[in-house]
C-alpha positions, -999 to 999 in steps of 0.1 A, spaced: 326 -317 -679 336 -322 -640 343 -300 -618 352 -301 -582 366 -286 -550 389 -302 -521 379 -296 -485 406 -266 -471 424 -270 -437 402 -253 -415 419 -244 -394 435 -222 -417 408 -211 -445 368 -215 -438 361 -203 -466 348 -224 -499 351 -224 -537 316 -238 -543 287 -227 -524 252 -241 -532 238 -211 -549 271 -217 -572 267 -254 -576 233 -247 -589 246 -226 -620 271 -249 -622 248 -279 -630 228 -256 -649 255 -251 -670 257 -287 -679 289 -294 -651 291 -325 -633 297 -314 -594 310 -334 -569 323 -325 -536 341 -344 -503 314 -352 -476 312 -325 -449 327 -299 -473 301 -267 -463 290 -280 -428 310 -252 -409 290 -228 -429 261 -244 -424 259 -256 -463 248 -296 -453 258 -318 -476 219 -322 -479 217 -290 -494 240 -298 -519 222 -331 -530 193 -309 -535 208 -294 -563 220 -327 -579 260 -322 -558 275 -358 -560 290 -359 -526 316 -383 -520 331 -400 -493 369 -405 -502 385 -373 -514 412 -397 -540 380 -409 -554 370 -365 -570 408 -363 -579 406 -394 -606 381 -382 -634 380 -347 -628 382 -319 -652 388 -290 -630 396 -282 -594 383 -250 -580 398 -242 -547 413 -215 -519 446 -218 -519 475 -238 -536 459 -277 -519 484 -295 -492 508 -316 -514 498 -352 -508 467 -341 -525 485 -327 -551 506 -356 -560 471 -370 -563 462 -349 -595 460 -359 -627 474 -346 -667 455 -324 -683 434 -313 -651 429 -274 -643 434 -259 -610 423 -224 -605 426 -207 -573 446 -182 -550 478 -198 -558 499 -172 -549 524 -179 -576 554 -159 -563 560 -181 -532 547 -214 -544 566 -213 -580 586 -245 -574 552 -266 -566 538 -247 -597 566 -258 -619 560 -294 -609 527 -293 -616 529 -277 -651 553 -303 -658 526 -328 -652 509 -313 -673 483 -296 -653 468 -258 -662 471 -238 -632 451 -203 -628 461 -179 -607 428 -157 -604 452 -127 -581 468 -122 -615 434 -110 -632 444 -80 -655 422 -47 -642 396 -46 -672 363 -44 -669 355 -76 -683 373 -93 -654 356 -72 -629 329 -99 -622 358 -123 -619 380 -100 -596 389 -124 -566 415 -93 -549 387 -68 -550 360 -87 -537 378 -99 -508 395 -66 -499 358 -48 -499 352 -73 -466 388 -74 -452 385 -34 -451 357 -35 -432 362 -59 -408 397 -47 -402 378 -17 -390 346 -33 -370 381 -52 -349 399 -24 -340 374 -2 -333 367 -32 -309 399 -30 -289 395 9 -289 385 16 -253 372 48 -262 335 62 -282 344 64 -320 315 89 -326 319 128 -312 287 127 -285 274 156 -267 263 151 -233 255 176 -199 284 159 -186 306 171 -214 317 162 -248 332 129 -263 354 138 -290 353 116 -323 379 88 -331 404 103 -358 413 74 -380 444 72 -404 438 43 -433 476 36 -448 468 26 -487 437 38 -505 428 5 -526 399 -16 -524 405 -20 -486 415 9 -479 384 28 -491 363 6 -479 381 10 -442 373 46 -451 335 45 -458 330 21 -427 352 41 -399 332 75 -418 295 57 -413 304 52 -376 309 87 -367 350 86 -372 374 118 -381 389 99 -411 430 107 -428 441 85 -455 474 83 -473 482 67 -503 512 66 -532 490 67 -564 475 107 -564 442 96 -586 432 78 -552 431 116 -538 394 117 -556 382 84 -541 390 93 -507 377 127 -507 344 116 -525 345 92 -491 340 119 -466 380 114 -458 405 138 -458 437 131 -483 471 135 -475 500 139 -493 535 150 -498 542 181 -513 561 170 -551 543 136 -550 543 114 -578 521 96 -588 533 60 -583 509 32 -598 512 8 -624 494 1 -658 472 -23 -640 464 -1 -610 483 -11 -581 505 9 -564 547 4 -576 574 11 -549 585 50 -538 617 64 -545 640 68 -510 636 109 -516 597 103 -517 597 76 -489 619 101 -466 593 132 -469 555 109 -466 579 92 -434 582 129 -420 540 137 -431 531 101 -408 553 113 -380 534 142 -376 498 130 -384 502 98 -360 508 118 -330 469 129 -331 457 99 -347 435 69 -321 435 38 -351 450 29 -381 439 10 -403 471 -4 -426 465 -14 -465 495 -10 -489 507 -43 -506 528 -47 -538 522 -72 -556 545 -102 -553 573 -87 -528 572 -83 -490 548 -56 -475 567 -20 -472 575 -9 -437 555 23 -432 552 27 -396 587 27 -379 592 28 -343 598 61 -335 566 71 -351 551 42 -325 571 58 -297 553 92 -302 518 77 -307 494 81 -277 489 55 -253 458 32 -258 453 41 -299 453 13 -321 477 1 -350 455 -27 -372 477 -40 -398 458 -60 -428 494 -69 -445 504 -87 -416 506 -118 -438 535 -105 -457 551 -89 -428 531 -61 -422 536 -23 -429 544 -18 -392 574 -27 -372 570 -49 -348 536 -59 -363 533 -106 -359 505 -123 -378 476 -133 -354 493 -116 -322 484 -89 -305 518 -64 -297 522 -39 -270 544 -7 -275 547 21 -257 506 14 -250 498 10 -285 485 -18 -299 497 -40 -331 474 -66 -342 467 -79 -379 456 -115 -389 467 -139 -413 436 -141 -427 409 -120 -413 381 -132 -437 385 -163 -415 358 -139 -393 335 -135 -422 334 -167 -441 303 -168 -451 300 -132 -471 335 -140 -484 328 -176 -497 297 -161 -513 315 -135 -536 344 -156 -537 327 -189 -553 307 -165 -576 341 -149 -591 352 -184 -592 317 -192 -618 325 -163 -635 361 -170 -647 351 -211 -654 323 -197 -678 349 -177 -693 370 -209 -699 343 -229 -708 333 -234 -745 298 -237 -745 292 -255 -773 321 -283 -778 315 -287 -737 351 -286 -725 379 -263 -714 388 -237 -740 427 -218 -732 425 -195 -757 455 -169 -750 446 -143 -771 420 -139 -741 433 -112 -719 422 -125 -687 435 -163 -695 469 -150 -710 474 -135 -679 461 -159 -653 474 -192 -665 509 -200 -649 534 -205 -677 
């Protein structure tokens, strides 16, 4: 059984699919590995490395593509090298099936399995497989450690002779995986910490954080089956927009989480709620990628209004590779041991298996 991965454009993702802890258990497991020459060197994986742990590394990238079994990348691969893959191959990835359906379709027509790992069902057999929650743990945190470094202010209260240095209050916009991990980090460097989210059984998490929850008065409690937060009705949208007008008038940074799964990112933040923000505080918006939850908020740019600043990234775990490729690559093992039938040696796509059924693009 071969597997491989396909070096990403890095100028857009540095992070990998295979590491060289993960090729180990790979080969271990009885997989063939091969990878393109050069593929960890900007993480300082040398292709060395790799060899170590019996990685074929190869020079021409056509040359993986033409007996593989499965392709274990990023992202959805550029599409020269998809035209390059083969029937019956399996790609499994972050494949973001809601934008790229057309070059999904093509590719099932091909006959080729596609997994879409952001499509894991929330059980907790998946857990060791959960690509979204891994991730989102860093991208809380660093979203965080960057805006508290354009805040030109302390972030803990100190107490000096001279006076006293009020603490940073700090408003985190969705309580997920993100979200409460923004929360612990702004809370563990001395911040005042606010967080709002839809779904009311996030109320616990927060306040088991150290962070204070608020809500609407009548909220409902808005989340799916699976978890994830569902949109607000306009009456409920209308009284948390009057609760943020308030709050951001005394808030330094926030820290923006709340996605829906496959649609654009709701705008929270309006302008007049920027207008009445203080001058110098700090809007960082993690779901600038699907146009952000505030207004005015561009990927990778840093916007002035009114002396506040909006800044998000289109992919901040650009700024911690290495940690993200590490958990990243080992959800990756995890799900390919779930596929793999251990004793015939190949690719088993059973769909009364939960986590298949729900991953495979159909």
């Amino acid at each position: 059984m071969k597997i491989i991965s396909l070096s990403e454009n890095k100028d857009i993702e540095k992070r990998i699919a295979i590491t060289p802890e993960t090729s180990k258990k790979y080969i271990s497991a009885g997989f063939d590995v091969s990878l393109p020459q050069g593929y960890g060197d900007h993480l300082g994986y040398t292709d060395s490395e790799y060899k170590s742990h019996g990685v074929n590394i190869v020079q021409n990238e056509k040359d993986l593509l033409n007996s593989t079994n499965i392709i274990v990348q990023l992202g959805l691969p550029s599409d020269d090298k998809l035209s390059q893959f083969k029937e019956k191959q399996n790609l499994i990835g972050i494949l973001n099936p809601f934008i790229n359906k057309e070059k999904l379709d093509n590719l099932k027509k091909k006959g080729i399995n596609n997994f879409s790992l952001e499509l894991l069902p929330r059980i907790t057999r998946a857990q060791s497989m959960d690509i979204l929650s891994s991730q989102a743990n860093l991208a809380g945190y660093k979203a965080v450690i960057e805006s508290f470094a354009h805040f030109e202010k302390a972030i803990p209260m100190m107490m000096t002779a001279a006076g006293t240095v009020p603490a940073a209050k700090v408003l985190v916009v969705g309580a997920g995986v993100a979200g409460l991990q923004a929360i612990a980090t702004a809370k563990r460097m001395g911040a005042i910490v606010f967080a709002t989210d839809v779904r009311m059984a996030s109320k616990e998490q927060v306040e088991s954080l150290g962070g204070k929850f608020l809500t609407v008065e009548g909220a409902e409690n808005l989340e799916t089956e699976g978890g994830y937060a569902k949109e607000a009705s306009e009456d409920f949208k209308k009284k948390q927009e009057d609760l943020l007008s308030e709050t951001l008038k005394k808030i330094d940074i926030v820290i923006c989480t709340a996605l829906i799964p496959g649609k654009k990112a709701p705008i929270i933040i309006k302008e007049h709620m920027i207008k009445n923000m203080q001058p110098g505080s700090i809007i960082y918006d993690l779901a600038a990628v699907q146009g952000g939850n505030t207004m005015f908020c561009e990927a990778d740019k840093i916007i002035n209004k009114n002396g506040v600043k909006i800044m998000g990234e289109s992919n901040i775990l650009n700024r911690l590779p290495i940690s993200a490729s590490t958990l990243y690559a080992k959800n990756i093992f995890n799900f390919v041991m779930n596929l793999f039938d251990k004793e015939k040696k190949e690719i088993n796509i059973n769909l009364e298996d939960e986590i298949i059924d729900k991953t495979i693009i159909k």
